[in-house]
N, C-alpha and C positions, 0 to 999 in steps of 0.2 A: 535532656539535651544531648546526650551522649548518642539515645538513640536516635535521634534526628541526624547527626554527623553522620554516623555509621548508614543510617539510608539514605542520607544525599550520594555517600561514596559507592552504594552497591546502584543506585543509579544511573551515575557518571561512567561508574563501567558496564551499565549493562548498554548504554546508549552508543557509546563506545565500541565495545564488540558489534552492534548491529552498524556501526558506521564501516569496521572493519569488513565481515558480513558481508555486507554490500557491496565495497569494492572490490572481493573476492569474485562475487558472482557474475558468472558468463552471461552478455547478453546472445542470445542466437537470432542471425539475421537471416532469410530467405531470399535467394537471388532469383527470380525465375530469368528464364530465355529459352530461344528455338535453337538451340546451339546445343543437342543431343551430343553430336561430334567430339566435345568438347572438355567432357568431365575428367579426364586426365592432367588436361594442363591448365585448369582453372582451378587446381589438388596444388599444384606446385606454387602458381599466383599468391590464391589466398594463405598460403605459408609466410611469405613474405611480408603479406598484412600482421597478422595476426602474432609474428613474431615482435611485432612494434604495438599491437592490441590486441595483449592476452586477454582482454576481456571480452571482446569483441569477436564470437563465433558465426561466420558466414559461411552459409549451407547453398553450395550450388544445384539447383536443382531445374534441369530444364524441360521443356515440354514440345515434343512433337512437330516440328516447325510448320507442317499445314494443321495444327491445332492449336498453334500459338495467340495470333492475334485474336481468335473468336475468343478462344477462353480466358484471356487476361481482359477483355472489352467489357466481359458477365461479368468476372471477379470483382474488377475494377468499381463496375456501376451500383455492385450489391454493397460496396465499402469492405471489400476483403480480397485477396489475395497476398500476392510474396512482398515484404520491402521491400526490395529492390527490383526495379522491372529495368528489365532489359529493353530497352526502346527501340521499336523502327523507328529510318527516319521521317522528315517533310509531315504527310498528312492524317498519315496513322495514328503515328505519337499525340500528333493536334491536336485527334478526336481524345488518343484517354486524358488531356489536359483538361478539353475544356468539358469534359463530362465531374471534373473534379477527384481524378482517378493520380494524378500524377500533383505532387507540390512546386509550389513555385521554387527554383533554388536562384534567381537571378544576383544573390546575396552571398552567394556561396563563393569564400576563398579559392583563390586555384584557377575562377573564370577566365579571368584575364590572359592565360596560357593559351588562348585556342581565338584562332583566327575566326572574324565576323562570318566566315563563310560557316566554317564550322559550325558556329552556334546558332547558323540561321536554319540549320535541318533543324534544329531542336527548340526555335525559341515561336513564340506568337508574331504574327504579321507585324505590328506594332512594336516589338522588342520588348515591349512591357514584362515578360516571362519568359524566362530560360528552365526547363523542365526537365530538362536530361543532361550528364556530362557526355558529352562528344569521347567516343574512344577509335575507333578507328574506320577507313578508307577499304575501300577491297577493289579488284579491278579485273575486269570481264575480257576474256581471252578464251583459247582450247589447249589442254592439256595434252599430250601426244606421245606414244610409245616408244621411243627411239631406236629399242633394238628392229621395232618394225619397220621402221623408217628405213634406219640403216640397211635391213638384209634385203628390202627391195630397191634400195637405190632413190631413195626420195629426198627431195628438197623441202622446207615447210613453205606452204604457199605464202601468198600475197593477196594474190589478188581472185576474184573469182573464179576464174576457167581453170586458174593454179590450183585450186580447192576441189574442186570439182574433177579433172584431172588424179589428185591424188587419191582422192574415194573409190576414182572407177581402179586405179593401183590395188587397193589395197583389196575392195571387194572379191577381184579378179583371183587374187592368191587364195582366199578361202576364208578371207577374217571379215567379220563384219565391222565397216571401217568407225561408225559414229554410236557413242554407247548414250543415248537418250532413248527413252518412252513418253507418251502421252497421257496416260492414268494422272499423276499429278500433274492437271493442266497449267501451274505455277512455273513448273521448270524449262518448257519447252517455251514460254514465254519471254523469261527471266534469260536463260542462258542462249536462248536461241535470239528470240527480237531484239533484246536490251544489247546482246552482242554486235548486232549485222548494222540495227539502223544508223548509230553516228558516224559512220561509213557510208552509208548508199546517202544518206539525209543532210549534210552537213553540219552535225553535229549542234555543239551549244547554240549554234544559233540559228537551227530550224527550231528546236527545244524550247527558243524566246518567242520565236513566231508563232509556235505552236498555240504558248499563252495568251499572247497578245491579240489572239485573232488574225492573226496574217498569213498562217498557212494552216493547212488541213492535212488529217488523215488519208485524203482523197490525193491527195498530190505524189505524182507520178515516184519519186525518190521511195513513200511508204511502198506503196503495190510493188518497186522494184524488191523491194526488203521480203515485203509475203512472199515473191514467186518465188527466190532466193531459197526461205525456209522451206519451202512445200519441197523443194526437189531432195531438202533432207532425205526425207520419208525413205527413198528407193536403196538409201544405205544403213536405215537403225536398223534393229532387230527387230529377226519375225515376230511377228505381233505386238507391237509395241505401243499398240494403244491398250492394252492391259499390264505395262512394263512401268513399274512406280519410280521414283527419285531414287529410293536408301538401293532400288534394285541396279539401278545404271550405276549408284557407288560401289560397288561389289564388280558388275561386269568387267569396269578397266580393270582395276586392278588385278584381276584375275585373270587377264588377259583374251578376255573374249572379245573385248574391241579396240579399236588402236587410236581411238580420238576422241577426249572428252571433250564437249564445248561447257565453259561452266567461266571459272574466277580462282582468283586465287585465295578463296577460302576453302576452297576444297584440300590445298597442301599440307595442312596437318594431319588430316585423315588416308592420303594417298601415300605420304612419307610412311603410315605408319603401317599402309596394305601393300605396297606394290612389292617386287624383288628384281624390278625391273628399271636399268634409266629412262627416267621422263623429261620433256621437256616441252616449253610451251611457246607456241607461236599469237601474235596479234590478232583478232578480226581479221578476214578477208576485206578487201574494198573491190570496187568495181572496176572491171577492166580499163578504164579511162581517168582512173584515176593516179595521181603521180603519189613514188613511191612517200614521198614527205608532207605529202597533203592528207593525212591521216588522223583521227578522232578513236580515243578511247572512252571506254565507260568508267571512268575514275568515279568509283560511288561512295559517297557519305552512308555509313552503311549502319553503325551502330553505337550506342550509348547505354549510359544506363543512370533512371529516373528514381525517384523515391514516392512510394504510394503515400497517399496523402493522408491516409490511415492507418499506417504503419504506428506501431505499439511502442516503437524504439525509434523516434526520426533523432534525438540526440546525437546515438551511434550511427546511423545512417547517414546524417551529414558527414560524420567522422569517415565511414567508407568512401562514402561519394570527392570529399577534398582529397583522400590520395587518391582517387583515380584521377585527379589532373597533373601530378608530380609528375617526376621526371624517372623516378625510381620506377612507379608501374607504368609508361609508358616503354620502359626500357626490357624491363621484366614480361609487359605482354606481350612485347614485338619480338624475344626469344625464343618466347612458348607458344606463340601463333604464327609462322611466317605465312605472310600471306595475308595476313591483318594487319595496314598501316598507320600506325598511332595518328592520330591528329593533332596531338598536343606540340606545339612550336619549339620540340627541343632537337636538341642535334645529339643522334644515336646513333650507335653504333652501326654500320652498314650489316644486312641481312649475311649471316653464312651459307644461309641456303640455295642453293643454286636457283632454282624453280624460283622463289621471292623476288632472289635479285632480276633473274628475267623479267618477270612482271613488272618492279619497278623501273627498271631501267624506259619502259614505255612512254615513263613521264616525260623523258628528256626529247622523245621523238615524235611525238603524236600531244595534239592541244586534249584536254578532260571535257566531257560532259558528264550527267549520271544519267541513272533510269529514266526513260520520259515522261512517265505518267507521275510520279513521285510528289512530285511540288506542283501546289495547286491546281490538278488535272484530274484527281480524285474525292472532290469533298462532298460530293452526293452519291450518296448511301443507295440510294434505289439507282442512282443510273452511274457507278461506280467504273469510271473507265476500264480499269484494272480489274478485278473482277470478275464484272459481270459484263465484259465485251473483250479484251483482248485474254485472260485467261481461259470462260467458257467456251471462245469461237476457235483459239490454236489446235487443238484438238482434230476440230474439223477440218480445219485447213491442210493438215497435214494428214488426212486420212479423206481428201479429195472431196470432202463434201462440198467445201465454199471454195471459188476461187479469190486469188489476190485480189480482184477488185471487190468481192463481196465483203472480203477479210474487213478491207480499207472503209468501207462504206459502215460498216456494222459500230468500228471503232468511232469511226467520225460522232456516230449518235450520242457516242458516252463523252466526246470531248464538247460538243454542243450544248447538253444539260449541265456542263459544271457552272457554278456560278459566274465564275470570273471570266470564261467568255457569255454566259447567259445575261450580263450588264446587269445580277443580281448583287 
């Protein structure tokens, strides 16, 4: 009997210690994303976490941003990659959901924090699934060198001829005024089209017409936008269709050219290269256009989703509900400026000079986002974005296509989407 006592108690404590054991041990969680830029002050973030889940080890690790979406799409589809995916938004995301690559979290504490807009980049047509928390807004402008501004006497334009006008300035003294290339045909895209057209276009509400079938890529306001970017071309740098993205981040700041056109996610990265003040002007609009009748790219830009094979979704919920607090909302819009939280809290105003310019845009110009983003990309073989306005900027800018060719080429990819194909 005694010995039966005695091994009940070396049992109780040995079940005991593995109980202890266990809650000792680290889980490690994998963040991926295209956010290279990034790994310093997502060092600082996940401290904050982790000093509230010491059990809870997240490992940022990102990838390549033009080898981002292919390789999380593989990952995704084979039942592996990082817990935590860092999510485009609208149609992308869509695809790693309904491939079964992303879990539903529509259940997830915290939701309620984030406006229906918000969670519609990240939910299913139907609302049935929310698959990514919403974290923050970016906004598309040009970054600009001030001391070069100032030492030639320059105003930041407005409007077209004002733009155009300061290029031929700045060319004239010996700097090449615009630091873009064509190699990653993403960027000239992205920072160049996404920039110009809710200005030449009418912004959110040619964006609606767009989907609705009511206007076309053929319509006079796009080819105004093509010809606009093609005269780029006469101010990047020599050779710039062999001139890659990480290369133009390097160029400003080093002062080889005196005008980024890009967003204000580029501010953490320029904060921490330039030695120079910077500052940042709006989109150009069109000569005819009055100074308060203006549209910016106010873009839903990023989240982050939990793979739906993750080994740890426990701890993964546990990350994912403080990304909707108010604590990392507050915490990332310090270590990101330039990235504006989405979450419905009231924070602190940006100290950054650069941030606060940007937002301040919201008060003077109405939001659209990217155009092709929501519902303008969900065929894979005839992928607007892609494989018609990424492959063909390129050319346009290096005189092969003209603007109506640009406009025409585009039209084909917005034709085959389903939602105008009455599929």
């Amino acid at each position: 009997m005694r010995k039966l006592v005695l091994l009940a108690i070396v049992l109780v404590m040995m079940i005991s210690t593995a109980g202890v054991q266990a809650q000792d041990e680290k889980v490690e969680l994998v963040m991926g994303s295209w956010r290279t830029e990034d790994i310093e002050q997502w060092e600082v973030i996940l401290k904050v976490f982790e000093a509230q889940y010491p059990n809870i080890d997240v490992k940022f690790e990102p990838t390549l941003n033009t080898e981002y979406n292919s390789q999380i799409q593989t990952l995704l589809e084979a039942g592996e990659g990082p817990d935590l995916v860092t999510c485009r938004p609208f149609d992308v995301a869509l695809t790693w959901y309904e491939i079964g690559g992303l879990a539903n979290l529509i259940d997830l504490p915290g939701l309620e924090n984030f406006s229906d807009v918000a969670l519609g980049a990240w939910s299913t047509d139907d609302k049935s699934a929310t698959y990514c928390v919403p974290m923050a807004a970016v906004i598309h402008g040009f970054i600009y060198n001030k001391d070069v501004f100032d030492d030639l006497g320059l105003e930041t334009p407005r409007t077209e001829s004002e733009f155009f006008a300061v290029l031929d300035a700045i060319k004239e003294s010996g700097m090449t005024p615009i630091a873009m290339g064509t190699k990653d045909n993403w960027a000239i895209s992205t920072m160049g089209f996404n920039n110009l057209w809710p200005n030449f276009c009418d912004g959110e509400n040619t964006r609606l017409a767009l989907i609705a079938g009511e206007a076309n890529m053929t319509d006079q306001c796009f080819v105004d936008t093509f010809a606009s970017i093609q005269k780029w071309a006469d101010y990047m740098p020599e050779g710039f269709q062999s001139i890659g993205y990480a290369d133009t981040q390097q160029l400003f700041p080093l002062e080889l050219a005196a005008i980024y056109p890009a967003g204000s996610w580029e501010i953490p990265l320029f904060n921490s290269l330039a030695e120079f003040e910077m500052g940042a002007f709006r989109p150009y609009q069109p000569d005819d256009r009055a100074a308060d009748d203006c549209w910016i790219d106010d873009h839903v830009d990023i989240a982050v989703g939990m793979n739906a094979n993750t080994a740890h979704p426990e701890e993964a919920r546990i990350f994912l509900e403080w990304l909707t607090s108010q604590e990392f909302a507050q915490v990332f819009f310090d270590n990101q400026p330039g990235f504006f939280p989405l979450g419905q809290y009231e924070l602190n105003p940006p100290t950054d000079p650069l941030a606060a310019a940007f937002l301040s845009w919201r008060s003077e110009c109405s939001p659209t986002i990217r155009l092709y983003d929501q519902y303008l990309r969900r065929n894979s073989e005839h992928d607007t974005t892609s494989v018609y306005l990424y492959a063909n900027m390129p050319l346009l800018l290096d005189g092969q296509l003209t603007p109506e060719e640009m406009a025409e080429l585009t039209q084909i990819g917005i034709d085959n989407q389903p939602i105008r194909a009455g599929k």
